[in-house]
N, CA, C and O atoms as CSV, one atom per row, in Angstrom:
chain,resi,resn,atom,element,x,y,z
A,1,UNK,N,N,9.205,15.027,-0.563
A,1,UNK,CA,C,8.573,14.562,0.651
A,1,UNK,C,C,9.104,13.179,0.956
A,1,UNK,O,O,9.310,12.352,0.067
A,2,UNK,N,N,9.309,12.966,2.171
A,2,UNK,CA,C,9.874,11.795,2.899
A,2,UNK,C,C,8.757,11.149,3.693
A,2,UNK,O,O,7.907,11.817,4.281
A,3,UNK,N,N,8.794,9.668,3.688
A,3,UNK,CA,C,7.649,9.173,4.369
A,3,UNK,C,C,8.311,7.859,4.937
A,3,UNK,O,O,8.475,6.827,4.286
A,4,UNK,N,N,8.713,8.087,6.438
A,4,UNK,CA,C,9.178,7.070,7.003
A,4,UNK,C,C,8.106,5.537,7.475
A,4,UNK,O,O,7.618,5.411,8.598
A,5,UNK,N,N,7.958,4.706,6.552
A,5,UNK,CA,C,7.091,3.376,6.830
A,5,UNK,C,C,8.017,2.665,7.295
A,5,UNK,O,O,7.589,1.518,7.426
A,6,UNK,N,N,9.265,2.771,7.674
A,6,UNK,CA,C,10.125,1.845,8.329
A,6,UNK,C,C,10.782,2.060,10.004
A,6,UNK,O,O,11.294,3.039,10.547
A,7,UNK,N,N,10.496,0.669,10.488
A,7,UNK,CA,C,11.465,1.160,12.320
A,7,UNK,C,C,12.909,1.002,12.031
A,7,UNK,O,O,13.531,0.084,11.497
A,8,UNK,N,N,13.313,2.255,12.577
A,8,UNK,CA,C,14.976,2.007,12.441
A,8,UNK,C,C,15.214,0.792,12.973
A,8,UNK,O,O,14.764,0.700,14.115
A,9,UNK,N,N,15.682,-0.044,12.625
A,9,UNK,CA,C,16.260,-1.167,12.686
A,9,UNK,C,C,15.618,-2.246,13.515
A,9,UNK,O,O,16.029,-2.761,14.555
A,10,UNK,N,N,14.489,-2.483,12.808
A,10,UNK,CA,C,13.483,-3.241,13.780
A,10,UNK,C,C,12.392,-3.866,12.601
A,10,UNK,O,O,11.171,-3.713,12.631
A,11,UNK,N,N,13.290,-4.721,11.405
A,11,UNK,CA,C,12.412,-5.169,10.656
A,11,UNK,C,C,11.433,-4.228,9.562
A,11,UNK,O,O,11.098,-3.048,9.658
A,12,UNK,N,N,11.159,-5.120,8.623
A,12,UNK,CA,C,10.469,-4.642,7.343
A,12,UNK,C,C,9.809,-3.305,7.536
A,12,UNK,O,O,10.249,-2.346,6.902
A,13,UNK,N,N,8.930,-3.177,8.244
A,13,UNK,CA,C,7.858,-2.216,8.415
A,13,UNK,C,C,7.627,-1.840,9.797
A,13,UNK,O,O,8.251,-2.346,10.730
A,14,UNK,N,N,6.767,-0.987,9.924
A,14,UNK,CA,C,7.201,-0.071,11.514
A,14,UNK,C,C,5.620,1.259,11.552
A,14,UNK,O,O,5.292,1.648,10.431
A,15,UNK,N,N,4.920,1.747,12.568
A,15,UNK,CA,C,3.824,2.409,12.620
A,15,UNK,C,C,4.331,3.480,12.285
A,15,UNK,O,O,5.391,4.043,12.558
A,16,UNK,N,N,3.201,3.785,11.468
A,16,UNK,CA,C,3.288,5.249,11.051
A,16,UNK,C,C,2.394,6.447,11.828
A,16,UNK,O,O,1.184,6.312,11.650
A,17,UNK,N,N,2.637,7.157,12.343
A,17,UNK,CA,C,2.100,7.813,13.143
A,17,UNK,C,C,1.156,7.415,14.468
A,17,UNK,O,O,0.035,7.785,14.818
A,18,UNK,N,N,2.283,6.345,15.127
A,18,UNK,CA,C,1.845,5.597,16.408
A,18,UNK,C,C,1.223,4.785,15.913
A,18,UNK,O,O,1.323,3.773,16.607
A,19,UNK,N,N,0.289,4.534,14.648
A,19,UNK,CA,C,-0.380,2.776,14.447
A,19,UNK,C,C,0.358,2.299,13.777
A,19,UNK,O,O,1.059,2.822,12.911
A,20,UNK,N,N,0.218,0.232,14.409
A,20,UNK,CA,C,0.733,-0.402,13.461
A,20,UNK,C,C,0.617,-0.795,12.435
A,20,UNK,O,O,-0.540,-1.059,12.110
A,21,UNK,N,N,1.686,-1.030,11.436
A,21,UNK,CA,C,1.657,-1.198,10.193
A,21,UNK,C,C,1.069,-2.577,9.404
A,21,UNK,O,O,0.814,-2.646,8.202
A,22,UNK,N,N,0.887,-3.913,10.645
A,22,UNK,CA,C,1.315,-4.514,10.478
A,22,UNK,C,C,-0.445,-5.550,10.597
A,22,UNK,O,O,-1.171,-5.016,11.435
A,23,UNK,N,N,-0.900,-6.413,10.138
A,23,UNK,CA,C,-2.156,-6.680,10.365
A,23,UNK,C,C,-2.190,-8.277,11.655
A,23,UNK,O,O,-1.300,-8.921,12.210
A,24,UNK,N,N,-2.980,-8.314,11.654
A,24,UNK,CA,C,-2.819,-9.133,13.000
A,24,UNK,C,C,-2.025,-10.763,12.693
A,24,UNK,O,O,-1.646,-11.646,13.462
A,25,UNK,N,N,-2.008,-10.620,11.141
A,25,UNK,CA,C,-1.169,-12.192,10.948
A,25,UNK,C,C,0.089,-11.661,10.583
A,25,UNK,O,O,0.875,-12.432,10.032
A,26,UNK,N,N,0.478,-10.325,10.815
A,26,UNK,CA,C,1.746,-9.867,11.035
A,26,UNK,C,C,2.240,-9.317,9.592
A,26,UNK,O,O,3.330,-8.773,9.418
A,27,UNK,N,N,1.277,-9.540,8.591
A,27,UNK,CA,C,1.482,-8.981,7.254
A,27,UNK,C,C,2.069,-7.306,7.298
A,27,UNK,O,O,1.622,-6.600,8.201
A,28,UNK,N,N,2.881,-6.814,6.497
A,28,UNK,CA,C,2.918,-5.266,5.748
A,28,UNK,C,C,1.348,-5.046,5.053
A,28,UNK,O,O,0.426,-5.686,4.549
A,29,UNK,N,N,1.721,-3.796,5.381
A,29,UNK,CA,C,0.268,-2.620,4.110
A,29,UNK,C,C,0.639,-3.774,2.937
A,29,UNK,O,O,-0.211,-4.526,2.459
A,30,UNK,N,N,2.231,-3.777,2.518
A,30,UNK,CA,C,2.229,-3.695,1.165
A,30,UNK,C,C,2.047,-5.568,1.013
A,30,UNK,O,O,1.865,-6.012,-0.121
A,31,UNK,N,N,2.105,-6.456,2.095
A,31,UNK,CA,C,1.812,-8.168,1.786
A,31,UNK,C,C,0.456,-7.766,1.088
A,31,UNK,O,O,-0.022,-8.096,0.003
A,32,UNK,N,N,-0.125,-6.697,2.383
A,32,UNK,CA,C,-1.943,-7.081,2.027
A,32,UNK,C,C,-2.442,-6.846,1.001
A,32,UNK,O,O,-3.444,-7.455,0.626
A,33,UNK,N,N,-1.898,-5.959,0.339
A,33,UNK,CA,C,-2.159,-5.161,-0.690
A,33,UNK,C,C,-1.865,-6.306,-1.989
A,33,UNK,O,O,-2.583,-6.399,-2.985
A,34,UNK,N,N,-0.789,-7.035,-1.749
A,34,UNK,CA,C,-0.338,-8.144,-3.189
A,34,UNK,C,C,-0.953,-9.022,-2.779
A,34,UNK,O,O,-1.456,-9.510,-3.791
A,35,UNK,N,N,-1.420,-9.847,-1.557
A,35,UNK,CA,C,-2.472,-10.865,-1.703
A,35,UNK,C,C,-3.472,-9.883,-2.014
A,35,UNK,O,O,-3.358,-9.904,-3.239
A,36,UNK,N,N,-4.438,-8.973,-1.767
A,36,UNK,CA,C,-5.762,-8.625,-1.839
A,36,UNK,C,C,-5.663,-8.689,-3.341
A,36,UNK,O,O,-6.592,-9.314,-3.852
A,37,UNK,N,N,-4.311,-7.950,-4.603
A,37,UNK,CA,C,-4.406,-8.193,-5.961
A,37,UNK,C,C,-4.758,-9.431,-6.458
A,37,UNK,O,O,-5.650,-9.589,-7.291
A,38,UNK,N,N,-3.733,-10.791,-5.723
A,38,UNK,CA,C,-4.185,-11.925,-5.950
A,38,UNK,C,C,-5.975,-12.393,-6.095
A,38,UNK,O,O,-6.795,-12.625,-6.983
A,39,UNK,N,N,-5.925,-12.358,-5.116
A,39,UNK,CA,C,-7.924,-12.527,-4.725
A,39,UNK,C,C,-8.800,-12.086,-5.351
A,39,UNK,O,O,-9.715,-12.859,-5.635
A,40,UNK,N,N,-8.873,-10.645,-5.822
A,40,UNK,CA,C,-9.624,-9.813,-6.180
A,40,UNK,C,C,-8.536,-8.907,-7.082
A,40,UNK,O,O,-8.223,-7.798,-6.650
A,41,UNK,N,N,-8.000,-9.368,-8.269
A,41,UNK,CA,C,-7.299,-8.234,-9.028
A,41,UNK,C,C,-7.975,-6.943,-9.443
A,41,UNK,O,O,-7.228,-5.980,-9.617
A,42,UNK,N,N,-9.791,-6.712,-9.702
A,42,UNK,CA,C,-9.889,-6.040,-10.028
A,42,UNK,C,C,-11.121,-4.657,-9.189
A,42,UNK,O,O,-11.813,-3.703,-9.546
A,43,UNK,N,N,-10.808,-5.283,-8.128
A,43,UNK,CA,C,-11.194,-4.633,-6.724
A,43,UNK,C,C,-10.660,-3.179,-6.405
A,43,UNK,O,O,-9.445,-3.046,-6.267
A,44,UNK,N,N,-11.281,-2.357,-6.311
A,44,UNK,CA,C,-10.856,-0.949,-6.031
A,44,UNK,C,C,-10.103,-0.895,-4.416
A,44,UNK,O,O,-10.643,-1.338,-3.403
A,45,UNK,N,N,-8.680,-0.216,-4.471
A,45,UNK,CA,C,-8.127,-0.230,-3.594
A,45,UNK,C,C,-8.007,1.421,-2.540
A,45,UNK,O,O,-7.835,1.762,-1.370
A,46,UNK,N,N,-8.242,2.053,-3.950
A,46,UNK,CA,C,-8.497,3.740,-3.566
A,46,UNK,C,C,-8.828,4.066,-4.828
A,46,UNK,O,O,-8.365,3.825,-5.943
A,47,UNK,N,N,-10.450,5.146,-4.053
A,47,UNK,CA,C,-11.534,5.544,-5.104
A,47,UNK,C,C,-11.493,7.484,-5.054
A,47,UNK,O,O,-11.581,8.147,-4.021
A,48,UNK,N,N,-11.443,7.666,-5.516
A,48,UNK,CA,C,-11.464,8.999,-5.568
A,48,UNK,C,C,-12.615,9.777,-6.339
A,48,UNK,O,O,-13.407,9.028,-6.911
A,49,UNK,N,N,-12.873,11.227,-6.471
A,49,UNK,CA,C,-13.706,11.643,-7.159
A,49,UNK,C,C,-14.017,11.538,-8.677
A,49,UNK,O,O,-14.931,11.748,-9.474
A,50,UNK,N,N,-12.658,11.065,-8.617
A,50,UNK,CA,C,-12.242,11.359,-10.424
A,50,UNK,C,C,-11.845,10.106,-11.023
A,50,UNK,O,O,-11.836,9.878,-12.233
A,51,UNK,N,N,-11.426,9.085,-9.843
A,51,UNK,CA,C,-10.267,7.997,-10.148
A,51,UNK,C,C,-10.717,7.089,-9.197
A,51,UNK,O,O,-11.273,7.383,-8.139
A,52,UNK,N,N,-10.396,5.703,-9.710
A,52,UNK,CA,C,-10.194,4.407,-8.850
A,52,UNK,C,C,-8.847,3.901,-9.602
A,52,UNK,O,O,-8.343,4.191,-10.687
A,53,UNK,N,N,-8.469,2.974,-8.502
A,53,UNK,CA,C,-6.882,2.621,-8.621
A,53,UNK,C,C,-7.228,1.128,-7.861
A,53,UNK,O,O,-7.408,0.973,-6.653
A,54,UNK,N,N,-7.268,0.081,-8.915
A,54,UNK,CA,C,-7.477,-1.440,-8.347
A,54,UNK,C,C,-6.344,-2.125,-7.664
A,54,UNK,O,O,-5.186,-1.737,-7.812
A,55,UNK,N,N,-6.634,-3.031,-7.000
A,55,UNK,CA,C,-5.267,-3.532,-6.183
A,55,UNK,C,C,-4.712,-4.048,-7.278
A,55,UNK,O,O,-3.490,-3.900,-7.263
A,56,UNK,N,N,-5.241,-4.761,-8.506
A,56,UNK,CA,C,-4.559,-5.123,-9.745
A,56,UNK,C,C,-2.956,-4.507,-10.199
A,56,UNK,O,O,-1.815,-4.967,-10.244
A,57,UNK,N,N,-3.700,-3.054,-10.525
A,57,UNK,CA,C,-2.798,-2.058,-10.872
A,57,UNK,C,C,-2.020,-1.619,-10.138
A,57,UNK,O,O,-0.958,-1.220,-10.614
A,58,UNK,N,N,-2.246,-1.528,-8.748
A,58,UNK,CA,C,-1.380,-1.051,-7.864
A,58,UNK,C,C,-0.475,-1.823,-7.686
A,58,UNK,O,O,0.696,-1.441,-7.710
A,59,UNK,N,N,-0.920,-3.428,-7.407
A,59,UNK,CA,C,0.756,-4.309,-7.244
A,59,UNK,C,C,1.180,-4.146,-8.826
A,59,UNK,O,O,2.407,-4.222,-8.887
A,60,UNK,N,N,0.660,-3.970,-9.990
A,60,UNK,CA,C,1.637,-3.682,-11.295
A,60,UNK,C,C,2.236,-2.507,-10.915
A,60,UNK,O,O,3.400,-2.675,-10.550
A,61,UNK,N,N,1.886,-1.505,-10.880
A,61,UNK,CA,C,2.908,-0.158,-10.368
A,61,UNK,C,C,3.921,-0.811,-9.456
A,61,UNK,O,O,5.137,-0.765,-9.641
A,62,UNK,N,N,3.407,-1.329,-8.611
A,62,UNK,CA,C,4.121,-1.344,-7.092
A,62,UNK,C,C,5.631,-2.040,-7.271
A,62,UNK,O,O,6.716,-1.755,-6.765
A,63,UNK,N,N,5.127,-3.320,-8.431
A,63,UNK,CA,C,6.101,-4.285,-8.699
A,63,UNK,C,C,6.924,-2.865,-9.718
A,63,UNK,O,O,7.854,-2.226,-9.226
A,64,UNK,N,N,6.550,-2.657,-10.708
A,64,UNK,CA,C,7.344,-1.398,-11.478
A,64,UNK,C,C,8.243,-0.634,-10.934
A,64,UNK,O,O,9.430,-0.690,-11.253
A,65,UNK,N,N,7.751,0.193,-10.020
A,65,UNK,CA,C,8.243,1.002,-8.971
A,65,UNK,C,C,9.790,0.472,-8.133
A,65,UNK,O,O,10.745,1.109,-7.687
A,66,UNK,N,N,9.425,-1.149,-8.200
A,66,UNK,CA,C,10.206,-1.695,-7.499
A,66,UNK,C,C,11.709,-2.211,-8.158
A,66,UNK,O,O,12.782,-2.329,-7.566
A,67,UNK,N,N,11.353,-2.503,-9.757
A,67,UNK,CA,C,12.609,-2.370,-10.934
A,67,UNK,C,C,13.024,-1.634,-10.867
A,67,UNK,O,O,14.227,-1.566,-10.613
A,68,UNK,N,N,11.984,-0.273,-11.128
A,68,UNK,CA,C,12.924,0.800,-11.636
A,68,UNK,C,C,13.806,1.761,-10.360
A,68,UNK,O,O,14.345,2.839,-10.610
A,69,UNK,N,N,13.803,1.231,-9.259
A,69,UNK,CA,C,14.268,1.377,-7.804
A,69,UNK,C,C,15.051,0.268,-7.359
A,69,UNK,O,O,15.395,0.184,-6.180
A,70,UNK,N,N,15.481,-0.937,-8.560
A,70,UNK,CA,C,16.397,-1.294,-8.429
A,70,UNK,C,C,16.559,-1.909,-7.167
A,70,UNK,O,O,17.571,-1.933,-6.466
A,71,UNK,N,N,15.003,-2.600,-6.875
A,71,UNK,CA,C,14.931,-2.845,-4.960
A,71,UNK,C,C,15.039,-4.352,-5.125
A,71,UNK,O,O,14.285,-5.183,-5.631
A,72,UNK,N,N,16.531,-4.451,-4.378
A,72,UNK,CA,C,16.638,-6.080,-3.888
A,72,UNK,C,C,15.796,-6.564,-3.278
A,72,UNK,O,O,15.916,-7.782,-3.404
A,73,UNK,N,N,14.795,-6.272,-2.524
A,73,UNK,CA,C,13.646,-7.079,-1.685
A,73,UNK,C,C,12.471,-7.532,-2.649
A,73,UNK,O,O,11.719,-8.484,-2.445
A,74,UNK,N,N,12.456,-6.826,-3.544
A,74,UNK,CA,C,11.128,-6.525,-4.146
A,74,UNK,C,C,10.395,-5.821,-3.998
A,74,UNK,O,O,10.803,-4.667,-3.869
A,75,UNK,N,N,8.815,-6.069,-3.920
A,75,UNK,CA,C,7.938,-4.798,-4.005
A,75,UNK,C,C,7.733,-4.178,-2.210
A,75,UNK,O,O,6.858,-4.725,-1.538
A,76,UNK,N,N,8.273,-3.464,-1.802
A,76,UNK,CA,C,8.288,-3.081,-0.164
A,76,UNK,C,C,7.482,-2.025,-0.142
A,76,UNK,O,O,6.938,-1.646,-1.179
A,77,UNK,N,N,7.311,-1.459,0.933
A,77,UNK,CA,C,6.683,-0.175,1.535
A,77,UNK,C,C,7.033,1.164,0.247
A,77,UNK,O,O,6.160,1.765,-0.379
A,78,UNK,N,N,8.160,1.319,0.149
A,78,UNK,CA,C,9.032,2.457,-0.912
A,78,UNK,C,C,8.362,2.413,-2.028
A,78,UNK,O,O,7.937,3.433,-2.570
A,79,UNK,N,N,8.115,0.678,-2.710
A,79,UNK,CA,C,7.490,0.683,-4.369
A,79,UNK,C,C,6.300,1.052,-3.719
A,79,UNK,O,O,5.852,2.067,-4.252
A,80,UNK,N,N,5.573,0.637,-2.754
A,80,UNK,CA,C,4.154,1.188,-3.005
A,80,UNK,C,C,3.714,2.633,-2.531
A,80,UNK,O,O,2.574,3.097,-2.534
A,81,UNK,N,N,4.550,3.058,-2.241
A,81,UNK,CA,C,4.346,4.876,-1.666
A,81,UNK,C,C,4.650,5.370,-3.478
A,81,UNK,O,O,3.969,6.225,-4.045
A,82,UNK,N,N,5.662,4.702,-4.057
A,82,UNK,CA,C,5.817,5.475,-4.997
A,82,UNK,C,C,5.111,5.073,-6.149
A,82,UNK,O,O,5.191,5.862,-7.091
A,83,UNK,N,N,4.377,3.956,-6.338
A,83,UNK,CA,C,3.257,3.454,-6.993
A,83,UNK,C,C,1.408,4.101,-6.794
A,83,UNK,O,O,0.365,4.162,-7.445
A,84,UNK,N,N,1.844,4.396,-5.723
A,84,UNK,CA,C,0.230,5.571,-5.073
A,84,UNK,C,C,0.856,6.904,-5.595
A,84,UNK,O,O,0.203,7.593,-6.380
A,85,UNK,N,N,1.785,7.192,-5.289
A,85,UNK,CA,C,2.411,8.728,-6.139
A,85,UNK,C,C,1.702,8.721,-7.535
A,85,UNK,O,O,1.211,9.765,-7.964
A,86,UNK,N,N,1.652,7.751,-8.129
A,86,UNK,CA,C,1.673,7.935,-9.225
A,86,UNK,C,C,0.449,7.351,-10.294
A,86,UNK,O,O,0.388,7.317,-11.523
A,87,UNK,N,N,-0.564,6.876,-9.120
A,87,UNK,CA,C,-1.632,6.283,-9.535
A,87,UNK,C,C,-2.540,7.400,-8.976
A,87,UNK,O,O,-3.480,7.755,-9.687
A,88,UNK,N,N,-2.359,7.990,-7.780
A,88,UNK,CA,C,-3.539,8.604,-7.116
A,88,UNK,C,C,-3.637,9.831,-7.760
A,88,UNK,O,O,-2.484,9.929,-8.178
A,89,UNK,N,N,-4.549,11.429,-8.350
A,89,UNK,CA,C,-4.459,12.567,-8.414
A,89,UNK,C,C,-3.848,13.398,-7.553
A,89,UNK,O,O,-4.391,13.353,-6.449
A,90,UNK,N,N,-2.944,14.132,-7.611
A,90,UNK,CA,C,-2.909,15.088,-6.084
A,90,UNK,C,C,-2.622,14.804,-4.915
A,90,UNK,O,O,-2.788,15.575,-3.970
A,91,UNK,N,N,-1.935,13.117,-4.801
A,91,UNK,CA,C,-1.682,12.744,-3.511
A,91,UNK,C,C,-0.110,12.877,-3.067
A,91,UNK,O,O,0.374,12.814,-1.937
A,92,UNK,N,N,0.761,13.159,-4.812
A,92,UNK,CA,C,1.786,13.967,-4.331
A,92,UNK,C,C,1.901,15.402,-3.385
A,92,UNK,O,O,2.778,15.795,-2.616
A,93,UNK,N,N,0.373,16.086,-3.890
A,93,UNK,CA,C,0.452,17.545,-2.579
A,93,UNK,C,C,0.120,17.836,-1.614
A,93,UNK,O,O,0.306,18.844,-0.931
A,94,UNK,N,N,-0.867,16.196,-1.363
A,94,UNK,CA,C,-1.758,15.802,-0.174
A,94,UNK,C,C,-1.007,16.116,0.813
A,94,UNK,O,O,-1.652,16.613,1.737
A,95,UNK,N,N,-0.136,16.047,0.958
A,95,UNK,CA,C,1.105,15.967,2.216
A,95,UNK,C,C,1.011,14.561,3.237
A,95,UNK,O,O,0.372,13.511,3.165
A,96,UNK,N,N,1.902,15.073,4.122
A,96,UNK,CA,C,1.436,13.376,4.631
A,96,UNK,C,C,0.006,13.419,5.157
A,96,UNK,O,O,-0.275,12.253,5.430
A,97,UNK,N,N,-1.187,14.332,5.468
A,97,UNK,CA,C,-1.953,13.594,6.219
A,97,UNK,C,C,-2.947,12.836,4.819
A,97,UNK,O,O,-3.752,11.912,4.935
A,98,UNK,N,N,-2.606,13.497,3.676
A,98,UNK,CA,C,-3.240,12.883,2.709
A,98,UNK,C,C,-2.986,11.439,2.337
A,98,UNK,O,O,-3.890,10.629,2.132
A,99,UNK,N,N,-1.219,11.075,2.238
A,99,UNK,CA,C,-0.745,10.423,2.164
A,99,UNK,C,C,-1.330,8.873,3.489
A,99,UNK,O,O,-1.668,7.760,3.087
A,100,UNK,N,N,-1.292,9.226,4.755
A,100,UNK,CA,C,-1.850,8.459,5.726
A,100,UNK,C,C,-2.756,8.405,5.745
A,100,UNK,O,O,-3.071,7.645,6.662
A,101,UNK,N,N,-3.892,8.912,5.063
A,101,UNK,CA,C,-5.594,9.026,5.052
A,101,UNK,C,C,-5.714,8.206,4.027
A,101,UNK,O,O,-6.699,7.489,4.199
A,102,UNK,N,N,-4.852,7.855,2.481
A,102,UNK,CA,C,-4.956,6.695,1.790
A,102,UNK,C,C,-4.738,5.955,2.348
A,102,UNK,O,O,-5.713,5.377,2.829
A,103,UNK,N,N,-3.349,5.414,2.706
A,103,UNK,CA,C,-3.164,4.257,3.273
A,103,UNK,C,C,-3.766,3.553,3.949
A,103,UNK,O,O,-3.717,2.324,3.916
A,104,UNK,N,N,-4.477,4.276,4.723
A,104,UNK,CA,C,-5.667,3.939,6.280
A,104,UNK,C,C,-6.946,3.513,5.266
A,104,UNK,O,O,-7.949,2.988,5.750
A,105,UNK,N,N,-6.848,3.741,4.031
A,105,UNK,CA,C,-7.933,3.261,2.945
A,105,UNK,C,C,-7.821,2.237,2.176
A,105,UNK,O,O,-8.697,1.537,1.668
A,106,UNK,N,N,-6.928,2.194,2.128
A,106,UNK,CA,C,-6.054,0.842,1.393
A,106,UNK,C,C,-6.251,-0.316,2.308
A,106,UNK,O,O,-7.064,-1.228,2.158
A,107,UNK,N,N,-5.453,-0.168,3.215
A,107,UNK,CA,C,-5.789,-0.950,4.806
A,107,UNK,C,C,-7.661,-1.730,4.885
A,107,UNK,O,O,-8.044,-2.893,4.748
A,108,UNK,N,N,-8.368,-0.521,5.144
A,108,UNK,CA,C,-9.661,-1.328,5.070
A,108,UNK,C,C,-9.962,-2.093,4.134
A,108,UNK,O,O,-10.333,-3.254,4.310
A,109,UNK,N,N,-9.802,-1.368,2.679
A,109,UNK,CA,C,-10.180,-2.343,1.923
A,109,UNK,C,C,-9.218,-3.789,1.206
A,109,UNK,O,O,-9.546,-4.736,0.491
A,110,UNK,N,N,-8.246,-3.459,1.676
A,110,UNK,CA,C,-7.452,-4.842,1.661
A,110,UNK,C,C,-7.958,-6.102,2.764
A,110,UNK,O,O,-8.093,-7.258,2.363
A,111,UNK,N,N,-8.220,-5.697,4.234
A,111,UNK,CA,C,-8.750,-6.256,4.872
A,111,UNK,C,C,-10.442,-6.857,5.043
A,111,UNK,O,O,-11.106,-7.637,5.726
A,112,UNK,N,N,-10.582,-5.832,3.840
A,112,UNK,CA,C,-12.147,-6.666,3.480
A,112,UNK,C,C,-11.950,-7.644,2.603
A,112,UNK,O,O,-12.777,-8.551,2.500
A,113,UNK,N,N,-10.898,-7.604,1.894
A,113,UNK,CA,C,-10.877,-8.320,0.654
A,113,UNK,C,C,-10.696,-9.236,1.201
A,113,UNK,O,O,-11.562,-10.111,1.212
A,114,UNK,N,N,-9.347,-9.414,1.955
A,114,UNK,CA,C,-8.679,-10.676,2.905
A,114,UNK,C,C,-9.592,-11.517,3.574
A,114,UNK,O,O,-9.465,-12.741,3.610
A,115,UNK,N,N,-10.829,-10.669,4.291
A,115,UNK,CA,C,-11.692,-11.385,4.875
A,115,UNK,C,C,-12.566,-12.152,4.193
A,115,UNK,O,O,-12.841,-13.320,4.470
A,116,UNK,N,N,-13.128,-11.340,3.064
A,116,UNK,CA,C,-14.054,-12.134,1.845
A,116,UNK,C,C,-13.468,-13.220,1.554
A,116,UNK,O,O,-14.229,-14.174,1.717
A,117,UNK,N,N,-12.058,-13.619,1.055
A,117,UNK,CA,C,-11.899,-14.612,0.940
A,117,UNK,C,C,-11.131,-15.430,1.912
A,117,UNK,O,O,-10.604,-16.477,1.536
A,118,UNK,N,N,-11.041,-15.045,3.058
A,118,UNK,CA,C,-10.785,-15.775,4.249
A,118,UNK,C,C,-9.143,-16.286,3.835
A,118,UNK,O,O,-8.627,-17.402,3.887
A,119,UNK,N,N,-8.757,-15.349,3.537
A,119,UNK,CA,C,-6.691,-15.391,3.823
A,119,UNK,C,C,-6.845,-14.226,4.519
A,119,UNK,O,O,-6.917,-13.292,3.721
A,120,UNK,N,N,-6.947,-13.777,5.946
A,120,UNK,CA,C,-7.030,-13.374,7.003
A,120,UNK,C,C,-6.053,-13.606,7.842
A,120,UNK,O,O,-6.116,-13.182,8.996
Protein backbone atom coordinates (compact mmCIF):
# COMPACT_ATOMS: atom_id res chain seq x y z
CA UNK A 1 0.00 0.00 0.00
CA UNK A 2 1.05 3.49 -1.06
CA UNK A 3 0.08 6.56 0.85
CA UNK A 4 0.73 9.78 -0.85
CA UNK A 5 1.29 12.60 2.27
CA UNK A 6 3.28 14.57 -0.17
CA UNK A 7 2.36 17.59 -3.03
CA UNK A 8 4.22 16.83 -6.04
CA UNK A 9 6.55 19.35 -5.84
CA UNK A 10 5.14 21.78 -3.54
CA UNK A 11 7.09 21.30 -0.29
CA UNK A 12 7.32 18.87 2.72
CA UNK A 13 3.76 17.85 3.10
CA UNK A 14 0.56 18.24 1.05
CA UNK A 15 -3.56 17.23 1.95
CA UNK A 16 -4.50 14.08 2.05
CA UNK A 17 -7.73 13.53 0.77
CA UNK A 18 -8.56 17.34 0.09
CA UNK A 19 -7.56 18.35 3.93
CA UNK A 20 -4.68 20.09 4.92
CA UNK A 21 -1.88 18.54 6.32
CA UNK A 22 -0.59 21.28 7.75
CA UNK A 23 -1.76 23.04 11.25
CA UNK A 24 -2.40 26.65 11.31
CA UNK A 25 1.36 27.58 12.43
CA UNK A 26 2.10 25.70 9.29
CA UNK A 27 3.53 22.61 11.17
CA UNK A 28 3.44 18.72 9.42
CA UNK A 29 1.21 15.79 11.20
CA UNK A 30 4.67 14.61 11.77
CA UNK A 31 6.31 18.45 13.55
CA UNK A 32 3.11 17.97 15.75
CA UNK A 33 3.47 14.77 16.61
CA UNK A 34 7.56 15.34 17.81
CA UNK A 35 6.69 18.49 19.68
CA UNK A 36 3.43 16.87 21.28
CA UNK A 37 6.36 13.81 22.33
CA UNK A 38 8.39 16.66 23.66
CA UNK A 39 5.51 18.11 26.01
CA UNK A 40 3.80 15.19 26.96
CA UNK A 41 6.11 12.03 26.14
CA UNK A 42 3.80 9.85 27.71
CA UNK A 43 0.42 10.97 26.33
CA UNK A 44 -1.58 8.58 24.22
CA UNK A 45 -1.44 9.45 20.60
CA UNK A 46 -3.71 6.46 19.26
CA UNK A 47 -5.82 4.25 21.61
CA UNK A 48 -7.26 1.31 20.41
CA UNK A 49 -9.23 -1.61 21.86
CA UNK A 50 -6.33 -3.57 22.66
CA UNK A 51 -3.46 -0.93 22.40
CA UNK A 52 -2.31 2.64 23.09
CA UNK A 53 0.69 3.98 21.24
CA UNK A 54 2.19 7.29 23.17
CA UNK A 55 3.55 10.16 21.21
CA UNK A 56 6.77 9.04 23.25
CA UNK A 57 7.01 5.88 21.32
CA UNK A 58 5.82 6.98 18.24
CA UNK A 59 8.56 9.75 17.64
CA UNK A 60 11.04 6.62 18.92
CA UNK A 61 9.61 4.45 16.06
CA UNK A 62 9.24 7.40 13.88
CA UNK A 63 12.93 8.51 14.46
CA UNK A 64 13.82 4.45 13.88
CA UNK A 65 11.85 4.18 10.90
CA UNK A 66 13.72 7.09 9.74
CA UNK A 67 17.54 5.26 10.08
CA UNK A 68 16.54 2.38 8.95
CA UNK A 69 15.07 4.33 5.66
CA UNK A 70 18.18 5.85 5.50
CA UNK A 71 16.10 9.35 5.34
CA UNK A 72 18.29 12.42 4.80
CA UNK A 73 15.59 14.76 6.23
CA UNK A 74 14.96 12.88 9.19
CA UNK A 75 11.87 11.82 10.78
CA UNK A 76 9.15 12.97 7.76
CA UNK A 77 5.68 11.92 6.86
CA UNK A 78 7.26 8.21 5.38
CA UNK A 79 9.00 7.43 9.10
CA UNK A 80 5.77 8.10 10.63
CA UNK A 81 3.31 6.13 8.28
CA UNK A 82 5.80 3.45 8.74
CA UNK A 83 6.19 3.85 12.53
CA UNK A 84 2.05 3.63 12.88
CA UNK A 85 2.50 0.41 10.57
CA UNK A 86 4.08 -0.93 13.10
CA UNK A 87 2.86 0.31 16.38
CA UNK A 88 -0.90 0.20 15.55
CA UNK A 89 -2.81 -3.62 15.33
CA UNK A 90 -4.31 -4.12 11.91
CA UNK A 91 -3.70 -0.74 10.56
CA UNK A 92 -1.55 -2.39 7.95
CA UNK A 93 -5.20 -3.93 6.55
CA UNK A 94 -7.11 -0.93 7.59
CA UNK A 95 -6.57 0.33 4.11
CA UNK A 96 -6.35 3.84 3.61
CA UNK A 97 -9.60 4.88 5.17
CA UNK A 98 -8.20 3.23 8.30
CA UNK A 99 -4.99 4.63 7.74
CA UNK A 100 -6.67 8.48 7.43
CA UNK A 101 -9.11 7.81 10.33
CA UNK A 102 -5.73 7.46 12.56
CA UNK A 103 -4.10 10.18 11.42
CA UNK A 104 -7.26 12.49 11.77
CA UNK A 105 -6.62 10.98 15.52
CA UNK A 106 -3.30 11.73 15.94
CA UNK A 107 -4.07 15.28 14.63
CA UNK A 108 -6.62 15.95 17.50
CA UNK A 109 -4.75 14.73 19.99
CA UNK A 110 -1.52 16.32 19.12
CA UNK A 111 -3.42 19.54 18.92
CA UNK A 112 -4.74 19.13 22.35
CA UNK A 113 -1.51 18.51 23.60
CA UNK A 114 -0.07 21.64 21.71
CA UNK A 115 -2.81 23.61 23.16
CA UNK A 116 -2.37 22.36 26.84
CA UNK A 117 0.82 23.55 26.74
CA UNK A 118 0.36 26.51 24.60
CA UNK A 119 3.14 25.73 21.64
CA UNK A 120 0.17 26.25 19.37
Amino acid sequence: MVLQLRRNGRGPSAPTGGRNTRDRGGRTLTQMVMTAAEAARDRPAVVGPDYAVSFGELKARAQGAAVAMSSESGVDDSALTVALMTAVPGLAVAGPKGLADTLSGIRIQAMMVLAEFELV
